[in-house]
C-alpha positions as CSV (number, residue, x, y, z in Angstrom):
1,X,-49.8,1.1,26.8
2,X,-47.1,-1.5,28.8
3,X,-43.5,-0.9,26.6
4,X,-41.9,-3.9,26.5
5,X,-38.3,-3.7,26.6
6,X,-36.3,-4.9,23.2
7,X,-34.6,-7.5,25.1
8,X,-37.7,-9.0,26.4
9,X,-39.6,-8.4,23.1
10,X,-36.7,-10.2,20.8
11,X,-35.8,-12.9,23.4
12,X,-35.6,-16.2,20.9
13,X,-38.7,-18.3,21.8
14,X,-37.1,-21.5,20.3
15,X,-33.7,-22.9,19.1
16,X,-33.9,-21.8,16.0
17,X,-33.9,-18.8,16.9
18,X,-31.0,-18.6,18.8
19,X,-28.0,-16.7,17.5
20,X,-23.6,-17.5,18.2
21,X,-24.5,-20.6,20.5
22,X,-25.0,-23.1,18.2
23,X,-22.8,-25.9,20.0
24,X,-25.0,-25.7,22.6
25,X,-28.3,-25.7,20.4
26,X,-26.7,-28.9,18.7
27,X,-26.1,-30.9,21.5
28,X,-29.7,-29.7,23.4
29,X,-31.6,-30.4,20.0
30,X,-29.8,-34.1,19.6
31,X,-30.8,-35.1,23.3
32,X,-34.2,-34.3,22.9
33,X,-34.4,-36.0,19.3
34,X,-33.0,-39.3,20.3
35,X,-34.9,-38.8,24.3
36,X,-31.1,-39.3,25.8
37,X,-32.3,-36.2,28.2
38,X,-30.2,-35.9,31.1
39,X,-31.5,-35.4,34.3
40,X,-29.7,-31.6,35.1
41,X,-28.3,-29.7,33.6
42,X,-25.1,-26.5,33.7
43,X,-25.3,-23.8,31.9
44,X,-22.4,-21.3,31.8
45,X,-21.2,-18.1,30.5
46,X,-21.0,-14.0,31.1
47,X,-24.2,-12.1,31.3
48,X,-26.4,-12.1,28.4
49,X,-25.8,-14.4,26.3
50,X,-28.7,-16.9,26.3
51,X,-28.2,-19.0,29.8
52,X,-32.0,-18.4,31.0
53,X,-33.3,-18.0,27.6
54,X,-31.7,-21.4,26.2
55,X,-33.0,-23.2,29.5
56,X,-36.3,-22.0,29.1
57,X,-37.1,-23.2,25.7
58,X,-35.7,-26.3,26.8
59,X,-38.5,-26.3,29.7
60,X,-40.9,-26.3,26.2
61,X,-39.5,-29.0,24.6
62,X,-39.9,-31.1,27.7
63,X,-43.6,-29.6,28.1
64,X,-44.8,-28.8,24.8
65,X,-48.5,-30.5,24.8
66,X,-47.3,-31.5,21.0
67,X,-44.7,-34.0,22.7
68,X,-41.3,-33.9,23.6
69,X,-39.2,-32.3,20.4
70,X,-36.5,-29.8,19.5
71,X,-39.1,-27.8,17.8
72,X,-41.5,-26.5,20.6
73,X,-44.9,-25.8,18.9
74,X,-45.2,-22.0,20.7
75,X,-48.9,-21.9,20.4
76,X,-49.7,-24.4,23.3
77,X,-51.2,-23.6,26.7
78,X,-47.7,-25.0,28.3
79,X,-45.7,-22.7,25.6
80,X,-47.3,-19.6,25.5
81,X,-47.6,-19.8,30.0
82,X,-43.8,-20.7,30.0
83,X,-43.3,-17.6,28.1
84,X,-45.1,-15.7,30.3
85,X,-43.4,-16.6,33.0
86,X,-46.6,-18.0,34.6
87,X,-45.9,-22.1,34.2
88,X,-46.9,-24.0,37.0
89,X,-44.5,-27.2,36.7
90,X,-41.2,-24.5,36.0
91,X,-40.0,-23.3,39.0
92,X,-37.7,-20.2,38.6
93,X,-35.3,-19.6,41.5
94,X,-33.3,-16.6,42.4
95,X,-30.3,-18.2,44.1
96,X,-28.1,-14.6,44.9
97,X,-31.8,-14.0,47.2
98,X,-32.4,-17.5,48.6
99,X,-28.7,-19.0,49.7
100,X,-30.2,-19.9,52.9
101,X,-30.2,-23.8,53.7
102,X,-33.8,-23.6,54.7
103,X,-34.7,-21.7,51.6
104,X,-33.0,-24.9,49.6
105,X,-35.0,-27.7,51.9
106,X,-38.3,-25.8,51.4
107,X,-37.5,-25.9,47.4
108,X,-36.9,-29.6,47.5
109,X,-39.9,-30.6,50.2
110,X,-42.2,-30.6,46.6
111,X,-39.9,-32.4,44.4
112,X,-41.5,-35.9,45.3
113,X,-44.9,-35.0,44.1
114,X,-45.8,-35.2,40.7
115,X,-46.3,-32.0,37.7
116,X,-49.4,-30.4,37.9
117,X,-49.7,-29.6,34.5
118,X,-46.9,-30.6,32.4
119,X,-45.0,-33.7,31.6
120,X,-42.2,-32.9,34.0
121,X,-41.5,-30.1,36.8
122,X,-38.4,-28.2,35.5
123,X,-36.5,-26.3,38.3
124,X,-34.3,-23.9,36.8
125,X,-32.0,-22.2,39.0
126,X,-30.5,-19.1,38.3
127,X,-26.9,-17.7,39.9
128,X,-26.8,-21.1,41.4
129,X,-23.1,-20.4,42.5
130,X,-24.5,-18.2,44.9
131,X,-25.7,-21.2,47.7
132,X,-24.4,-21.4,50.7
133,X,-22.5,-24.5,51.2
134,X,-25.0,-26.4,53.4
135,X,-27.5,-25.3,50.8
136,X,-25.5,-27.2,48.0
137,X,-25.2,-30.2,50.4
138,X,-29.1,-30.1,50.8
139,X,-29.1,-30.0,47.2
140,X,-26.3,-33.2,46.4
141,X,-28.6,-36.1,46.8
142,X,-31.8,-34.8,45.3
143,X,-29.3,-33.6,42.4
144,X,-28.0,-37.2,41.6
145,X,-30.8,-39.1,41.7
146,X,-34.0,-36.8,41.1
147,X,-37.4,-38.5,40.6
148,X,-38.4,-39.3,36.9
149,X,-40.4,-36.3,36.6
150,X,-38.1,-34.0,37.3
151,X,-35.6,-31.4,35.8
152,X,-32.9,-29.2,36.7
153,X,-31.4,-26.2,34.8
154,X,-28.6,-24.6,36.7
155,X,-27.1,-21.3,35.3
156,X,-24.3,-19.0,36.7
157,X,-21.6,-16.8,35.5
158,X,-18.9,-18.3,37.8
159,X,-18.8,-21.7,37.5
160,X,-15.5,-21.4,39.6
161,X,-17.5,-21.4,43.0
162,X,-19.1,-24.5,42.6
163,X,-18.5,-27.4,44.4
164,X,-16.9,-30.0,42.2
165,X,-19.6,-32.5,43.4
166,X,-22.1,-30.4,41.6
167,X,-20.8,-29.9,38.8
168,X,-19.8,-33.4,38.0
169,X,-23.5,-34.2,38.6
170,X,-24.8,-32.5,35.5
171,X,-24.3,-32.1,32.4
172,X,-22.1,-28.7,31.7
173,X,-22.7,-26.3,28.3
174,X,-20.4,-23.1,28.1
175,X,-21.8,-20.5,26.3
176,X,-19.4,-18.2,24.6
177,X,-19.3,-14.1,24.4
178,X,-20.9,-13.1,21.4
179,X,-18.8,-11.4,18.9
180,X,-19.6,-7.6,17.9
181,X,-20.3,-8.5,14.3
182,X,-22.8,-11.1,15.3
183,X,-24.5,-8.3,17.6
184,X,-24.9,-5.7,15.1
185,X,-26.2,-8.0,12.7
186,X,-28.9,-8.6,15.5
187,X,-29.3,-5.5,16.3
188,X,-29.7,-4.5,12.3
189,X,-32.5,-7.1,11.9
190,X,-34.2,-5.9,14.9
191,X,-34.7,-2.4,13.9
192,X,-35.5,-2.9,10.4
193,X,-38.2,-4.8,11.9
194,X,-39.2,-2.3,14.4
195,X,-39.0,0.0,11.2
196,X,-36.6,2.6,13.1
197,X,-34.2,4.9,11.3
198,X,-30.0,4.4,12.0
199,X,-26.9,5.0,10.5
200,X,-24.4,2.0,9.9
201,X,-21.9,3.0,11.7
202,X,-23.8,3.1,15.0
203,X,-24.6,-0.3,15.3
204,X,-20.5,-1.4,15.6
205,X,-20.4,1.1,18.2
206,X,-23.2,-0.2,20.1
207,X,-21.7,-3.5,19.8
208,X,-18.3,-3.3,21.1
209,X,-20.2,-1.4,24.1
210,X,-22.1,-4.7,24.6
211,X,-18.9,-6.5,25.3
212,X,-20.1,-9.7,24.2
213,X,-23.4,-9.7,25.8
214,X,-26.6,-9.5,23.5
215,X,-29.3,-8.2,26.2
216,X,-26.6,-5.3,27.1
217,X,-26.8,-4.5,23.7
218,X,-30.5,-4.4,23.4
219,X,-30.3,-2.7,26.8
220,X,-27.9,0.0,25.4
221,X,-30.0,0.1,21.8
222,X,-33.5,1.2,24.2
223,X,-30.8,3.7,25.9
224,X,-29.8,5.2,22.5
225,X,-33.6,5.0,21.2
226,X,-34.5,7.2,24.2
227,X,-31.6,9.7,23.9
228,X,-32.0,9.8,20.5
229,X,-36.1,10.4,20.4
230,X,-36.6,7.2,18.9
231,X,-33.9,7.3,16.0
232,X,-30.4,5.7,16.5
233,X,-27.8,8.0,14.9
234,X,-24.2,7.8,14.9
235,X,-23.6,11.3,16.9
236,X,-26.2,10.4,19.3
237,X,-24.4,7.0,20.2
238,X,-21.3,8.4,20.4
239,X,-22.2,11.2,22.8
240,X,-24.1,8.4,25.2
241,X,-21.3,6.4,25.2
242,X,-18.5,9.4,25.9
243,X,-17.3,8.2,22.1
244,X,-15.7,11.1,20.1
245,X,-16.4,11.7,16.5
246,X,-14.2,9.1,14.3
247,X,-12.9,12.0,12.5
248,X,-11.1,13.4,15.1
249,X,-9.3,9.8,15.8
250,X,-8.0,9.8,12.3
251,X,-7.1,13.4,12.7
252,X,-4.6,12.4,16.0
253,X,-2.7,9.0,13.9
254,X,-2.2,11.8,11.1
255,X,-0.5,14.1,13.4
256,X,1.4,11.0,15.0
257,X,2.7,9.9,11.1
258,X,3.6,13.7,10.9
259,X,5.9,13.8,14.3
260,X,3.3,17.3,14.6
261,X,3.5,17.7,18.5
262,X,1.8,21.1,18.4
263,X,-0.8,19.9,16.2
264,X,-1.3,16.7,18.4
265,X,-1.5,18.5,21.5
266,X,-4.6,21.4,19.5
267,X,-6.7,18.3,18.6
268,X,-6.4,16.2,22.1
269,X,-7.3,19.3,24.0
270,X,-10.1,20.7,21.4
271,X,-11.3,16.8,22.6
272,X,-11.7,18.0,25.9
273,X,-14.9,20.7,25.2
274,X,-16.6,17.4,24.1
275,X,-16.0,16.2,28.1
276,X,-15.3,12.5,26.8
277,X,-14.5,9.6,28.6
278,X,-10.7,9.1,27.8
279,X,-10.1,5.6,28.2
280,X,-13.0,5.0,25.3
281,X,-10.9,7.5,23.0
282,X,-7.7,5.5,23.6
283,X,-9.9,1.9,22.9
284,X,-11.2,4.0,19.6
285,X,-7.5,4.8,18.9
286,X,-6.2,1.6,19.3
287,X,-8.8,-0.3,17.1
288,X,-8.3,2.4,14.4
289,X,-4.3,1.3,14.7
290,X,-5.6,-2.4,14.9
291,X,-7.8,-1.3,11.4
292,X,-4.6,0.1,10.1
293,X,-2.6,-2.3,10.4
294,X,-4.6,-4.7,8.6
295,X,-4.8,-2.4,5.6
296,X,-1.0,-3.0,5.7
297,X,-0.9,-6.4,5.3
298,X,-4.6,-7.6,4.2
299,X,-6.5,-5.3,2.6
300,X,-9.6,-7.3,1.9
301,X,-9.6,-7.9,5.6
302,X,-9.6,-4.4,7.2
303,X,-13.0,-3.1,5.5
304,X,-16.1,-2.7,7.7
305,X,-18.7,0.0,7.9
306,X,-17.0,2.4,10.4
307,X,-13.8,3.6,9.0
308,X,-14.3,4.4,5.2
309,X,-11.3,2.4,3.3
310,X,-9.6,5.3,1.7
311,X,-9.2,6.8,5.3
312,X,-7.7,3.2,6.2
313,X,-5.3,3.1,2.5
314,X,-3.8,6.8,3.3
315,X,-3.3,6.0,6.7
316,X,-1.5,2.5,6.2
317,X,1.0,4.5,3.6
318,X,1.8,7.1,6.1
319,X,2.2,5.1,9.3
320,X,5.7,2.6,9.2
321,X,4.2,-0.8,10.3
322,X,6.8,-0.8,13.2
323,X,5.5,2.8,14.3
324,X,2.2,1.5,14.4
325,X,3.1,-1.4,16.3
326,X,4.2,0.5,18.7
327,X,1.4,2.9,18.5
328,X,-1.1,0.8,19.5
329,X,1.4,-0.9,22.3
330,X,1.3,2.5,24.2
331,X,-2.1,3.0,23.9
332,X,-3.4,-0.2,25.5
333,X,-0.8,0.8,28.5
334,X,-1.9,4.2,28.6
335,X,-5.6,2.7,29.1
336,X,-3.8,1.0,32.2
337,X,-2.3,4.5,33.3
338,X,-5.2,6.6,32.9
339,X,-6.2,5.9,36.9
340,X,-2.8,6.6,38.0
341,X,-2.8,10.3,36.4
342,X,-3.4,13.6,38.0
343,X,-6.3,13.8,35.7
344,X,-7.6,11.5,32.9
345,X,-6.8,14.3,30.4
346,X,-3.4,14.3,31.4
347,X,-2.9,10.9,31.1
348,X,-4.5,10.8,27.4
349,X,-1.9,13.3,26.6
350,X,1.1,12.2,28.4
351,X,-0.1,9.2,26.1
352,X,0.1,10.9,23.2
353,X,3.2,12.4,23.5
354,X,4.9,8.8,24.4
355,X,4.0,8.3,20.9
356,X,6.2,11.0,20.1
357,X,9.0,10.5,22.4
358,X,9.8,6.8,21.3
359,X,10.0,5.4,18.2
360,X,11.4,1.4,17.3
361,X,15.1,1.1,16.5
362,X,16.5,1.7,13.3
363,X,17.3,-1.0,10.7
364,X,21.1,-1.6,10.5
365,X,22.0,-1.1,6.7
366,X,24.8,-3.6,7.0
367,X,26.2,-6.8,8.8
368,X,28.7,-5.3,11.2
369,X,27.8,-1.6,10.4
370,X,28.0,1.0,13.2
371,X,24.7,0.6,14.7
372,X,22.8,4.2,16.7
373,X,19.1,5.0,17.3
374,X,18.6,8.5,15.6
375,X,16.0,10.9,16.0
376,X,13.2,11.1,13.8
377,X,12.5,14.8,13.8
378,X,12.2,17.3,16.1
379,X,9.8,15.6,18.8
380,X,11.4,12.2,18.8
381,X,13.7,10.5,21.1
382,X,16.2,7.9,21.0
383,X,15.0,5.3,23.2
384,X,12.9,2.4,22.2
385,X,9.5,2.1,24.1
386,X,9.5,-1.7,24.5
387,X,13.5,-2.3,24.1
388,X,16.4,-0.1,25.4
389,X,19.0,0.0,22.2
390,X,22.1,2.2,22.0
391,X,25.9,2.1,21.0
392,X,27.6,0.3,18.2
393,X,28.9,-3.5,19.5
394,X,32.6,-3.9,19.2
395,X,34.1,-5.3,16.4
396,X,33.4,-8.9,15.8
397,X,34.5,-11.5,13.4
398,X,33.4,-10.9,9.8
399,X,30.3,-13.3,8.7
400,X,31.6,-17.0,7.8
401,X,29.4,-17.9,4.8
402,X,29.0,-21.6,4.1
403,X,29.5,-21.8,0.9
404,X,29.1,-24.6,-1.2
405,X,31.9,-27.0,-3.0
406,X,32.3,-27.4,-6.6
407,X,31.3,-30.8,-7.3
408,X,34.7,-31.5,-9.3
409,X,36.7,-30.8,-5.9
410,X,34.6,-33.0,-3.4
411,X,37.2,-34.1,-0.6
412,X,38.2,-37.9,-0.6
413,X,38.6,-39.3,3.7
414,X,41.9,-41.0,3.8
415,X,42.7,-43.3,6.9
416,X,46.2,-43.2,8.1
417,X,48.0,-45.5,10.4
418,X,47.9,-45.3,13.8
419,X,48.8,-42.2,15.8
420,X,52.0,-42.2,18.3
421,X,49.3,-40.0,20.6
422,X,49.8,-40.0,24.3
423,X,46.3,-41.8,26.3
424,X,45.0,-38.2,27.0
425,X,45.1,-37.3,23.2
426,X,42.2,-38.6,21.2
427,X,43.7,-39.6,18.0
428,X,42.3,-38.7,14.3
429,X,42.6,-42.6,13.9
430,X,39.5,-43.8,16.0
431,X,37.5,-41.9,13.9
432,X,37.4,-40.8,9.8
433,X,39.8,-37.8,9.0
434,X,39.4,-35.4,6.5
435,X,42.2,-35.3,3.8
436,X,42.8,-32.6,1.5
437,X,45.0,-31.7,-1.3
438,X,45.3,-28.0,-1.7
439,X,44.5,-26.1,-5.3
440,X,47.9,-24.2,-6.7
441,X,47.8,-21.4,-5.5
442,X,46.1,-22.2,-2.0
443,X,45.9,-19.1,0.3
444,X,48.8,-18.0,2.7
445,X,47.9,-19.3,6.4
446,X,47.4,-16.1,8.9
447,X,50.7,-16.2,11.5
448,X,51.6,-14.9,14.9
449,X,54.5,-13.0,15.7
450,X,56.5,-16.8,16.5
451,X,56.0,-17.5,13.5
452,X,53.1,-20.0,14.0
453,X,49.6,-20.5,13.2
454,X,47.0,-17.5,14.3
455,X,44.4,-20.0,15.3
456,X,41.8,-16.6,15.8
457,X,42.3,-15.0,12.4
458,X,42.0,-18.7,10.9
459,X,38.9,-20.0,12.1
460,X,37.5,-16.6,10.9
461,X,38.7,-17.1,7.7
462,X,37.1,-20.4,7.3
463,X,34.1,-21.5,5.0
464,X,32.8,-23.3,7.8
465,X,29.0,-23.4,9.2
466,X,27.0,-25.3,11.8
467,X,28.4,-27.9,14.0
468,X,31.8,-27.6,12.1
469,X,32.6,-23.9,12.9
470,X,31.4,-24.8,16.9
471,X,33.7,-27.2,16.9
472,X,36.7,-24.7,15.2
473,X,35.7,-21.7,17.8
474,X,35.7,-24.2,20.7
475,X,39.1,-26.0,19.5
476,X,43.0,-24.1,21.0
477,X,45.8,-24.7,18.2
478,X,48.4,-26.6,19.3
479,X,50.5,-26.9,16.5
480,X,51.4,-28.5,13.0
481,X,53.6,-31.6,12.2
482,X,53.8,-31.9,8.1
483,X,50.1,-32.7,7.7
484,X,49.2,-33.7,10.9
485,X,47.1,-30.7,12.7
486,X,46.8,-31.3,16.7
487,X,43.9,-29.5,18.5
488,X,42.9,-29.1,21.9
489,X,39.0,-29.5,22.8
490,X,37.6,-29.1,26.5
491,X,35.4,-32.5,27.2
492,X,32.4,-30.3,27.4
493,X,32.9,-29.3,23.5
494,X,33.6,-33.1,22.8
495,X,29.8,-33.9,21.9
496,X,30.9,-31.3,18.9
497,X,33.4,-33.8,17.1
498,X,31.4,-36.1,15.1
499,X,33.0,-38.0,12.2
500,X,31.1,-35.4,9.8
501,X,32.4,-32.2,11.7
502,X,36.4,-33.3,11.7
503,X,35.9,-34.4,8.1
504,X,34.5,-30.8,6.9
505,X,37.2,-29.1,9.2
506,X,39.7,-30.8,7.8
507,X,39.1,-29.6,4.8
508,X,38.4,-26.5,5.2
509,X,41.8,-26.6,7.1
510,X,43.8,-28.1,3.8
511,X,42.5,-25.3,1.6
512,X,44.0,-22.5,3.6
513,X,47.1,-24.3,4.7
514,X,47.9,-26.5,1.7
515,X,47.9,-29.9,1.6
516,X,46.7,-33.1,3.3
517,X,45.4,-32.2,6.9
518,X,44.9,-34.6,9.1
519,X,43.2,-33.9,12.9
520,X,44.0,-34.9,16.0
521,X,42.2,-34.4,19.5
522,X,44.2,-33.8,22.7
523,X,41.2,-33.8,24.9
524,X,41.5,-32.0,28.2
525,X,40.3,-28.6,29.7
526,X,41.5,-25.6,28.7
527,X,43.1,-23.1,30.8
528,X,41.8,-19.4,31.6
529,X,44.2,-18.0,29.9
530,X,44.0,-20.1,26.6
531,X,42.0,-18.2,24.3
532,X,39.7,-19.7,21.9
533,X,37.2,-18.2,18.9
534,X,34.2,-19.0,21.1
535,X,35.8,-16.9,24.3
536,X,36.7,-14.0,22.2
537,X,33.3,-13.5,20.7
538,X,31.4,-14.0,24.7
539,X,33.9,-11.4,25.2
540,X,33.3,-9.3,22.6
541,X,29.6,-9.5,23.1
542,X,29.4,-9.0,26.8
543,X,31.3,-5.3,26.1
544,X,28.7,-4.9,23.2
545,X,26.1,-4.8,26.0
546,X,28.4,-2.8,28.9
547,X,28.7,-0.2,25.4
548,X,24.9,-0.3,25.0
549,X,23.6,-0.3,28.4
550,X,26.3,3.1,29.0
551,X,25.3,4.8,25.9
552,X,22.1,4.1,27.0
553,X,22.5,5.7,30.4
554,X,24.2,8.7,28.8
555,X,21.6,9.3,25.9
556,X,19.7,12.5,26.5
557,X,16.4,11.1,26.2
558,X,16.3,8.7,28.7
559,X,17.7,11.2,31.3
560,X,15.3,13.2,30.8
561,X,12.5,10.7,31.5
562,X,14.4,9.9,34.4
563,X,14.6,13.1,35.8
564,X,11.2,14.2,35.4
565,X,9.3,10.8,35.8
566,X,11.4,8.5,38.0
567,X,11.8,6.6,34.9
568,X,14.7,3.4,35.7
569,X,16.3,1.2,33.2
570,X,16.4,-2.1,33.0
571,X,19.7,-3.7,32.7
572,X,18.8,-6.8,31.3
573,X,16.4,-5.6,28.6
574,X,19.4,-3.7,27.1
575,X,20.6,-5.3,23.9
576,X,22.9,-3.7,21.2
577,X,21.8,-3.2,17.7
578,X,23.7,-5.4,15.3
């Protein structure tokens, strides 16, 4: 007896059976409904997903002896011959094994005459990118303006090769990857039907393996069926596939949440009597991290019918989120390393042990707090994997809260006369200036050693935010007449000094110096050797980075990896920890 393969057994015989491509089933069925039927059509999409199948029930609608309809009757002499493969009036074609130009005009010399049997003579075209070119421009003209009783399917996988004359001659459907979930589901339906034993957790397996493609599932479910002596179990999948046992997944992310390098090291080279394929272990790895990490943060979401949810609730409270993050960064570039290792087995451990080895920075406890990246443990370094983070920036100003005024002490905006400025000064009088009356005992203004204002000391001092404190760290102090306040302001800070930012500086100004402030501009650029907030804090934090990037340099670590794997540091991606 003739065994007909699952994927030619379950191919969907009419829209309605077709599963994950239902934009494409929508649009089909509404053209044939309302008889809007174009006269060719594109199909698109990776291998096995529906491209010939969805074409060839539309052959059926067009030929069903019932009439032309969404809902192809199936029982017909047209239907059940199209099925077969054996209709007259639909002409399959090979393109990948007929690109010759000749091959094309032969095809065409019969398009004139009319069906044989059915209402129309479909040509469906498969791999139609693979024409030569003179073969497409045989193809143009009979492609825009076929006779009335003819069709054309085209279907290919790389739409990018064809010309854009074709492909703005038909009408083009993309069909999409089909997700695992969906595939299972198929896959379950099909073997309760076919009354065949499996466990559960097989069928995921089998459908990641399909990589979006329904027939390489089916393919890959008769594979397992025949390995398995017609049952699919969940050991027999894995073994075909070079999967490991889940077990011994969970067992490596425990030792990795334990910092256990011996222990690590046992269980990936116990892996390697099982002879697995390594870059599969690291994909099963990462999606148990992926799984993980949902627990962490949806529960409800991360349940599905491989991973048991207790395994996934103990492992999200051992794993930090940030370690995990990190995890499962490593091991989709250890996937990309595994070719460039001695061995794939070395790789998947070097892998491993770069789990170890880095680890994401700590958490400062506090604003301004000496900031260092610690070793977790024995087996951990003090480098950050994605990062580079290392010494303590220097001392910067403390934080400027902007804190709110009582309501009962709102500042009134007095106007003064006209100011006696010279025409490079920008006087407080063309625009509003913020006047102030200080509290009794208003706080003593910081002083240099001359006895004036410390501008520095000031600014840092005052309850200022936004715009305003720009304006204050981008301003040189100039001096004080009674309540007049005279500031200097480069030209390219002027866009700063809005009638809202003087008013709150001056305010902020009359609290700490006590009185009535008023502001003026003198508006001109500002020497190197002027200091100002702003240029103390670029300098401050451009020797926070020199600190980092030579603590970085000097940490043990990171020699090491450059000593024994040519390992080189990025200067720019050094930043220090705050």
């Amino acid at each position: 007896m003739t065994y007909l393969v699952l994927a030619r057994k379950w191919r969907p015989r009419k829209f309605a059976e077709m599963v994950g491509q239902e934009h494409v089933v929508r649009a089909l069925t509404n053209a044939l409904t309302s008889g809007r039927v174009h006269h060719a059509f594109l199909f698109t999409g990776t291998r096995g997903v529906g491209k010939t199948t969805v074409a060839r029930i539309f052959a059926k609608s067009l030929n069903c002896e019932t009439g032309v309809g969404a809902d192809p009757c199936g029982t017909c002499s047209a239907c059940r011959e199209i099925d077969e493969g054996r209709f007259v009036d639909l002409i399959e074609v090979d393109a990948a094994s007929r690109t010759k130009v000749e091959d094309t005009r032969e095809l065409l010399e019969n398009v004139q005459y009319a069906p044989a049997r059915g209402r129309y003579k479909v040509y469906l075209v498969d791999e139609v990118h693979m024409l030569s070119v003179n073969s497409f421009n045989a193809l143009l003209k009979t492609l825009e303006e076929p006779p009335p009783h003819v069709k054309f399917l085209l279907a290919t996988t790389d739409p990018q090769k064809l010309p854009i004359t074709v492909v703005s001659r038909c009408l083009q459907f993309h069909l999409k990857r089909l997700p695992p979930g969906l595939i299972a589901e198929r896959m379950r339906r099909i073997l309760e039907a076919e009354g065949v034993a499996f466990d559960a957790p097989s069928l995921p397996l089998l459908a990641r393996a399909a990589d979006g493609s329904l027939r390489d599932g089916l393919s890959l479910l008769d594979q397992v069926l025949v390995f398995g002596g017609g049952r699919v179990g969940e050991a027999d999948v894995r073994a075909m596939l070079g999967t490991i046992d889940r077990n011994h997944v969970v067992h490596l992310v425990e030792a990795l949440a334990a910092a256990d390098a011996p222990g690590l090291l046992a269980i990936a080279r116990a892996l390697d009597d099982h002879a697995p394929d390594y870059d599969q272990v690291l994909v099963q790895l990462a999606s148990l991290l992926e799984r993980v990490a949902l627990q962490q943060v949806v529960p409800q979401d991360s349940a599905d019918a491989e991973w048991a949810p207790e395994v996934l609730d103990a492992l999200a409270r051992a794993v930090p989120p940030a370690d995990l993050q990190l995890y499962y960064q490593i091991a989709l570039n250890g996937r990309r390393d595994l070719e460039l290792a001695p061995e794939p087995r070395v790789g998947f451990e070097m892998t491993l042990l770069r789990m170890l080895a880095f680890r994401p920075a700590d958490t400062v406890a506090g604003a301004g707090a000496p900031a260092a990246v610690a070793p977790a443990g024995g087996t951990r370094g003090a480098a950050n994997a994605g990062t580079a983070a290392a010494s303590p920036p220097a001392p910067r100003s403390p934080a400027r809260p902007a804190a709110p005024e009582p309501a009962a002490e709102r500042p009134a905006v007095s106007a003064p006369g006209p100011s006696t400025t010279g025409p490079a000064q920008a006087s407080a009088s063309q625009e509003p200036r913020g006047a102030w009356a200080a509290p009794a005992g208003a706080p003593t203004p910081p002083t240099t050693s001359n006895g004036d204002v410390d501008w520095q000391t000031l600014v840092g001092r005052l309850e200022l935010g936004g715009l305003a404190r720009q304006l204050a760290a981008n301003c040189a102090w100039l001096g004080r007449e009674a309540d007049t306040v005279r500031l200097r302001v480069a030209p390219s800070s002027e866009a700063l000094r809005t009638p809202s930012t003087v008013e709150r500086l001056a305010q902020a100004l009359g609290r700490h110096l006590g009185g009535t402030v008023r502001l003026v501009f003198d508006v001109a650029e500002l020497e190197p050797e002027v200091d100002t907030p702003a240029r103390r804090e670029a300098r401050e934090a451009e020797a926070s980075v020199v600190q980092a990037r030579a603590a970085l340099e000097q940490d043990p670590t990171v020699r090491a990896l450059q000593e024994r794997f040519g390992a080189t540091v990025q200067p720019d991606s050094v930043k220090p920890l705050r």
